[in-house]
Backbone as a chain_set.jsonl record, in Angstrom:
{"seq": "XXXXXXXXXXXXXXXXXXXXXXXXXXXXXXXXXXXXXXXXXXXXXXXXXXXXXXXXXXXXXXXXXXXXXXXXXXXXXXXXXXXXXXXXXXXXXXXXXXXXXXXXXXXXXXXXXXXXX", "coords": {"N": [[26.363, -26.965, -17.274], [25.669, -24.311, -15.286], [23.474, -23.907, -12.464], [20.529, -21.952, -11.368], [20.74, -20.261, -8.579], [18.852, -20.367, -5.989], [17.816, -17.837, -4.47], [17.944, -16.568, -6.807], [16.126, -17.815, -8.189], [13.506, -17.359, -7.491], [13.405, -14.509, -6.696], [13.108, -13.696, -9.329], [11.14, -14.789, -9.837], [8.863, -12.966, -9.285], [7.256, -10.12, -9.736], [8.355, -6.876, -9.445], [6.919, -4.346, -10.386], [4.732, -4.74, -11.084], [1.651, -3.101, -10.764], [-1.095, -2.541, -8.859], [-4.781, -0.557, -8.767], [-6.211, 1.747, -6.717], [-9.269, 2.954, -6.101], [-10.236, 5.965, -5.164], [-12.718, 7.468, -3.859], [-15.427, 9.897, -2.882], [-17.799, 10.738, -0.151], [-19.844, 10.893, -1.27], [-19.896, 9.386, -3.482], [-18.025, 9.929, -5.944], [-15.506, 9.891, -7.81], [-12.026, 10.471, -6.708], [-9.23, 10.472, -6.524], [-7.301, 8.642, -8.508], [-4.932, 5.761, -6.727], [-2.131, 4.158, -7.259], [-0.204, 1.22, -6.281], [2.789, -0.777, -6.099], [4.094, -4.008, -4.882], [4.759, -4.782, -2.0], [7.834, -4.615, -0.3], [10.21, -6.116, 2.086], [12.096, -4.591, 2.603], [10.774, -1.686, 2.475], [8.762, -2.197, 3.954], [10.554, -1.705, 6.476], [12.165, 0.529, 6.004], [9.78, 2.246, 6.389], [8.829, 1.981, 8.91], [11.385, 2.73, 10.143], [11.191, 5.898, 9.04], [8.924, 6.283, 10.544], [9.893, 6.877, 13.042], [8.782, 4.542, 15.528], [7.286, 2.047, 17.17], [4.805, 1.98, 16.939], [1.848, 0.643, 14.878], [0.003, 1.533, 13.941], [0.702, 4.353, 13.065], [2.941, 3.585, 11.198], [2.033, 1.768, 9.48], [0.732, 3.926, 8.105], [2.493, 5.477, 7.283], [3.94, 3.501, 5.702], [1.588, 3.889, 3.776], [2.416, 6.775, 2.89], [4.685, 6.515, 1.743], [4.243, 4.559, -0.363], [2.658, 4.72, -2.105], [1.001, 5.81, -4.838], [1.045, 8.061, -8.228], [-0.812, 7.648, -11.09], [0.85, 8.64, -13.479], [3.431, 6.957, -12.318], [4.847, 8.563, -10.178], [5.216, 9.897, -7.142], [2.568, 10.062, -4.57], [2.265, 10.983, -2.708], [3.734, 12.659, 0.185], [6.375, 12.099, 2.998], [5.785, 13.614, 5.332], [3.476, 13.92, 5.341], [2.058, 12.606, 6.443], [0.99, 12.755, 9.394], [-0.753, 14.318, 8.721], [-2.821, 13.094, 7.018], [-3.808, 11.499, 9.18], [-4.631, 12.895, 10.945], [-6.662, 14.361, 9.326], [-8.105, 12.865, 7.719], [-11.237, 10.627, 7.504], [-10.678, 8.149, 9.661], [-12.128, 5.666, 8.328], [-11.688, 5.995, 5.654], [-8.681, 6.044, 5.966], [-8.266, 3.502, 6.757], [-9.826, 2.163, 4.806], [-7.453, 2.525, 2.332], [-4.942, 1.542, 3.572], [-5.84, -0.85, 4.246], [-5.845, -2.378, 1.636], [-3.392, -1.543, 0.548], [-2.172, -3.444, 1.797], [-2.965, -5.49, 1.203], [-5.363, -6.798, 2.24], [-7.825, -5.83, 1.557], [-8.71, -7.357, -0.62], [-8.821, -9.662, 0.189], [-10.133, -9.881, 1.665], [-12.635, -9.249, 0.397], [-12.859, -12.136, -1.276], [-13.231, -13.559, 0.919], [-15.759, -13.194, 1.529], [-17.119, -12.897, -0.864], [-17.047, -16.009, -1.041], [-19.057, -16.795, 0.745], [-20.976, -15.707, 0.088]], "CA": [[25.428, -25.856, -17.197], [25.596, -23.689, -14.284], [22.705, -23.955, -11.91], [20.425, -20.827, -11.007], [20.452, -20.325, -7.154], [17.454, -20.301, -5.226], [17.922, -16.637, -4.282], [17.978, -15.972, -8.111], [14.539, -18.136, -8.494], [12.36, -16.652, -6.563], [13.421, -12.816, -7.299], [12.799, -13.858, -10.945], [9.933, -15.267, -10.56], [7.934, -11.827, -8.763], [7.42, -9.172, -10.636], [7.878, -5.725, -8.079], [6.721, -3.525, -11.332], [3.361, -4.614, -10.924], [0.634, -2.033, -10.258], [-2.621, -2.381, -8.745], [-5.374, 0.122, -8.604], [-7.386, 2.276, -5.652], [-9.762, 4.8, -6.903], [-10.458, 6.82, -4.083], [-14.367, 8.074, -3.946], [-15.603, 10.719, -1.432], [-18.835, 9.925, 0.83], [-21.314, 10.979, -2.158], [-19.42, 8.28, -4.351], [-17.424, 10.722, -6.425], [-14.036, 9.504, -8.015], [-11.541, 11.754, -5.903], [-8.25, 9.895, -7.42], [-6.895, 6.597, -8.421], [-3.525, 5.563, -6.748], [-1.348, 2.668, -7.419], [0.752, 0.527, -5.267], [3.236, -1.679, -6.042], [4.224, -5.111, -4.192], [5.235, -4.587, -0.369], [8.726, -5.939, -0.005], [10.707, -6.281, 3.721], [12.672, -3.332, 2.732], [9.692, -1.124, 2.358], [8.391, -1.719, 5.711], [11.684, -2.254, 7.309], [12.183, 1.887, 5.713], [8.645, 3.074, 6.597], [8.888, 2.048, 10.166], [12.113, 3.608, 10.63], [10.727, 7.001, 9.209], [7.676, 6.683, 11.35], [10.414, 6.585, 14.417], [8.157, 4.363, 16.385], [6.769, 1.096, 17.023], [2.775, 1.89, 16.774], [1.915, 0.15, 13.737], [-1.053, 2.607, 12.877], [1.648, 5.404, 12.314], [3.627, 2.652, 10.429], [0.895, 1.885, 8.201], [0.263, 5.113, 6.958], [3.986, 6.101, 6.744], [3.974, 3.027, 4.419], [1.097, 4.264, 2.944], [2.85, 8.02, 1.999], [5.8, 5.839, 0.693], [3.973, 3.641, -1.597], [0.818, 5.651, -2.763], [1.917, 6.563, -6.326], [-0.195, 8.227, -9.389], [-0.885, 7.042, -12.42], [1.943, 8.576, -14.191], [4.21, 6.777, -11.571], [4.88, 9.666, -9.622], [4.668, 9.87, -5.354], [1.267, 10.604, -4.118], [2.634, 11.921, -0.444], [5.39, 12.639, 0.902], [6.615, 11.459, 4.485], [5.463, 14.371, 5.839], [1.805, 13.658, 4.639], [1.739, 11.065, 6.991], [0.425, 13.329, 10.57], [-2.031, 15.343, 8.098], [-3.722, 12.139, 6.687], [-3.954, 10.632, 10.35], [-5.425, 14.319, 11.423], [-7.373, 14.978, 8.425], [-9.021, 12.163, 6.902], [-12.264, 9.931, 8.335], [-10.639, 6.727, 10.002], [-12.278, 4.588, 7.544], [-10.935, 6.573, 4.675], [-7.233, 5.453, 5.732], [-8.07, 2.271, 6.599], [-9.599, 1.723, 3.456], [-6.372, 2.603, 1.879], [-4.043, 1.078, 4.154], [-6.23, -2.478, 3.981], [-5.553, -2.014, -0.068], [-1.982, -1.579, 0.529], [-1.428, -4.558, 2.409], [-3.724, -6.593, -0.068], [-6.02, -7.354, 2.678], [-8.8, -5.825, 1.321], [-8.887, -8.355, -1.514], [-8.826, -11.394, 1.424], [-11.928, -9.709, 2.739], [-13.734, -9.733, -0.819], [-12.753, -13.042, -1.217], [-14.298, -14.261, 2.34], [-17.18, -12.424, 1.173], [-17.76, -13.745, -1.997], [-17.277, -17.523, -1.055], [-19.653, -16.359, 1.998], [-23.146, -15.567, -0.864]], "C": [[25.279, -25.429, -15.733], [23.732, -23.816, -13.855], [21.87, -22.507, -11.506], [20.269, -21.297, -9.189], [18.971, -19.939, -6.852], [17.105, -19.096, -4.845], [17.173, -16.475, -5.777], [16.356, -16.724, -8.784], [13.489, -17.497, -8.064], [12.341, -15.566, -6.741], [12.887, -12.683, -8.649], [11.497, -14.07, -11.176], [8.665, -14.305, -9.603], [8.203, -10.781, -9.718], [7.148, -7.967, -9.626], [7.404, -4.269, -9.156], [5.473, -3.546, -11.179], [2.375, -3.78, -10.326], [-0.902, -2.495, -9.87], [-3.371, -1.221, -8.263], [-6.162, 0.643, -7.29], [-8.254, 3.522, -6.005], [-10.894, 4.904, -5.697], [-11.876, 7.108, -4.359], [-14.575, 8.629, -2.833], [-16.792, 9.933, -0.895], [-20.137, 10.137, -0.076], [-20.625, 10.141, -3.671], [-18.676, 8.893, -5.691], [-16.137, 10.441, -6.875], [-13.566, 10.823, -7.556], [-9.904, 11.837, -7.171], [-7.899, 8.46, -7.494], [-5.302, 6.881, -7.824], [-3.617, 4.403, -6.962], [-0.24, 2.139, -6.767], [1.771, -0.635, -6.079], [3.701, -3.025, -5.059], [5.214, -4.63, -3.208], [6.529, -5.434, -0.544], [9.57, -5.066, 1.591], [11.411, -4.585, 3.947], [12.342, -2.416, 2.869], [9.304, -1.003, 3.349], [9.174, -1.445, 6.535], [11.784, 0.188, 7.326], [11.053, 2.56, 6.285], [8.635, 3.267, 8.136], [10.307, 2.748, 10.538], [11.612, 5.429, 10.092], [9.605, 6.959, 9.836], [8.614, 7.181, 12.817], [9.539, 5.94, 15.537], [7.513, 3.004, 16.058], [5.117, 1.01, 16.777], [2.311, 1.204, 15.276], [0.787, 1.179, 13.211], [-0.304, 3.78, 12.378], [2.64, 4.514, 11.512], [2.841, 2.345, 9.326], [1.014, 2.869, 7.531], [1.511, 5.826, 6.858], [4.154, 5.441, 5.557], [2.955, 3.367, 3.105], [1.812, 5.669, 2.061], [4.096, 7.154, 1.434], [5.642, 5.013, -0.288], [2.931, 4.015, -2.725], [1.471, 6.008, -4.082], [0.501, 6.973, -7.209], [-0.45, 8.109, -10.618], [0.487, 7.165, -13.587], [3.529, 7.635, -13.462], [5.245, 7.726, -10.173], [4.453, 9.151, -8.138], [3.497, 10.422, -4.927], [1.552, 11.011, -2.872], [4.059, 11.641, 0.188], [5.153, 12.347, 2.516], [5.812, 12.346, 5.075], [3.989, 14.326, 6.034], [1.19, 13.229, 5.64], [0.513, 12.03, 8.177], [-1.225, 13.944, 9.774], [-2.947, 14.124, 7.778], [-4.252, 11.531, 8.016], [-5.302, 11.878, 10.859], [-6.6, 14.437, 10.639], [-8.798, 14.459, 7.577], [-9.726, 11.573, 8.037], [-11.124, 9.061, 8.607], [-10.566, 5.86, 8.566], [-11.721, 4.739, 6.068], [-9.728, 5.416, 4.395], [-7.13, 4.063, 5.942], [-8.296, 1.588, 5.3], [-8.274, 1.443, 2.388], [-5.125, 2.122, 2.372], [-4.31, -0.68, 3.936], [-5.598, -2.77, 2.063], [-4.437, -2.519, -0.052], [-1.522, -2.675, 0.725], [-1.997, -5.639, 1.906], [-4.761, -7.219, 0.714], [-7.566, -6.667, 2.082], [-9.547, -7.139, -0.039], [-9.501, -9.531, -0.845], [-9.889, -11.367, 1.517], [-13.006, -10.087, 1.334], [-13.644, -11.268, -1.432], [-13.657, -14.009, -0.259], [-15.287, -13.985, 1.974], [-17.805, -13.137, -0.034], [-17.695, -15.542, -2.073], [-18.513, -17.307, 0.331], [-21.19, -16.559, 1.299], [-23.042, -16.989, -0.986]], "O": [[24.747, -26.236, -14.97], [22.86, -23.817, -14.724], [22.727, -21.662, -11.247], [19.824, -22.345, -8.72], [18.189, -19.276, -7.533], [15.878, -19.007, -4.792], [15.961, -16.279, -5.859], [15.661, -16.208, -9.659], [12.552, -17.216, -8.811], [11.214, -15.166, -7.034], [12.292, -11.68, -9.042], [10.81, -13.779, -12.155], [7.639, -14.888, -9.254], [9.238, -10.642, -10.369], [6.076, -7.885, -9.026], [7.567, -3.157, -8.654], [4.897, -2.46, -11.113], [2.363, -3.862, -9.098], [-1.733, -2.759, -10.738], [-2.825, -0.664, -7.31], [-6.838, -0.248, -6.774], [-7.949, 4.707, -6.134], [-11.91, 4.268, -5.417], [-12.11, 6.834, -5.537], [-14.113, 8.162, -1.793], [-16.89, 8.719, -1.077], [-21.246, 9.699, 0.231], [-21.0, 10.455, -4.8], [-18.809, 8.133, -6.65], [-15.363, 10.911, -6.041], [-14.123, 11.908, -7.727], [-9.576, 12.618, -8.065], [-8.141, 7.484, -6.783], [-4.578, 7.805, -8.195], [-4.596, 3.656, -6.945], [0.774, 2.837, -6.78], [1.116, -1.428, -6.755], [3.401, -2.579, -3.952], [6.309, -4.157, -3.512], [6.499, -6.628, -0.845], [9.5, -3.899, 1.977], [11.336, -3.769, 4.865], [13.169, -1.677, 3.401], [9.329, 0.091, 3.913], [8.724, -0.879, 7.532], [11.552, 0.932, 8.279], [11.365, 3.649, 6.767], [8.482, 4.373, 8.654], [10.157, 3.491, 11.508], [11.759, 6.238, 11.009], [9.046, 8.03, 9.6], [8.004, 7.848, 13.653], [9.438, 6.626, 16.553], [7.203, 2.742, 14.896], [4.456, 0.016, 16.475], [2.963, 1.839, 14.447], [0.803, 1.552, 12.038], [-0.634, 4.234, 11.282], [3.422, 5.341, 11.042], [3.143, 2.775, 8.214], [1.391, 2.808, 6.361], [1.473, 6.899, 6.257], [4.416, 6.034, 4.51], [3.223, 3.236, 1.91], [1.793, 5.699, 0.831], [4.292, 7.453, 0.256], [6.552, 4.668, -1.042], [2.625, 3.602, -3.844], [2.582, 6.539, -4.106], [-0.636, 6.524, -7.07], [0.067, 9.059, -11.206], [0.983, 6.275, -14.279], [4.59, 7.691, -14.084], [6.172, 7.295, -9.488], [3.618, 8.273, -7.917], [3.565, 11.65, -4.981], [0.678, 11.392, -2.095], [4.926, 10.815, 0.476], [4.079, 12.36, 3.117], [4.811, 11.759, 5.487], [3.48, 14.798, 7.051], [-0.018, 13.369, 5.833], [-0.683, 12.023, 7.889], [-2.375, 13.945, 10.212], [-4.009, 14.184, 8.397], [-5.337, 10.972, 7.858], [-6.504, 11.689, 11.044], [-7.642, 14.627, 11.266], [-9.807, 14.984, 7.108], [-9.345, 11.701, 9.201], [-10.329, 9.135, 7.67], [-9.588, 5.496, 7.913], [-11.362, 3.771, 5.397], [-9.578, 4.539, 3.544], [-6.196, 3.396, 5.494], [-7.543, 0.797, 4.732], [-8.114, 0.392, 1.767], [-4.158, 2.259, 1.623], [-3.478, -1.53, 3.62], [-4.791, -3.657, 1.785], [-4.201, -3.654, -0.464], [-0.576, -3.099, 0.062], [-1.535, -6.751, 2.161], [-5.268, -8.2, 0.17], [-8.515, -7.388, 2.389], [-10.701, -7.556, -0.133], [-10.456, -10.201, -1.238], [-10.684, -12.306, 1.505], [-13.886, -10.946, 1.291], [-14.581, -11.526, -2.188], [-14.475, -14.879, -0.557], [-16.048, -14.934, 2.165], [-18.834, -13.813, -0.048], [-18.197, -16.211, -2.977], [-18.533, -18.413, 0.87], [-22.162, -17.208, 1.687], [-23.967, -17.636, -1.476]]}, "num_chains": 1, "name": "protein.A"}
């Protein structure tokens, strides 16, 4: 019986289909939209930072954000281009919100938080 490789374990055993939720709300608590992200892999950032052309990681962020943002039907929520207008356009805390999301750190934080009460 052939052996599976270790490569072939580990790819098998992630699932990059998986969706998790962000439902957007304005500043009077208003559902705006929900997006959905799938699981960050090397290639993903490795791509985002080369279309950002640039090492700054806050324009890297939110490049990965217009490349991963999707909408319910599976569909792209922003194109590359998106990226300068969201930086320009939105509050700060907006994109961080949505960028912490992305990178699953907002979870970490509700975590710290809730072993914290």
């Amino acid at each position: 019986m052939a052996q599976n490789r270790t490569v072939d374990l580990l790819v098998e055993a992630f699932d990059l289909n998986q969706r998790r939720k962000f439902e957007l709300k304005n500043a009077e608590g208003k559902k705006v939209v929900d997006l959905f992200f799938k699981p960050i892999t090397r290639a993903d950032r490795k791509k985002a930072q080369s279309l950002s052309g640039t090492e700054e990681a806050l324009d890297i962020s939110t490049q990965m954000l217009c490349q991963m943002a999707e909408l319910e039907d599976g569909s792209k929520a922003f194109s590359s281009a998106d990226a300068p207008k969201l930086q320009r356009q939105l509050p700060e805390s907006v994109l961080n919100d949505l960028e912490l999301f992305l990178f699953g750190l907002a979870e970490q934080e509700g975590i710290e938080e809730a072993k914290n009460d």
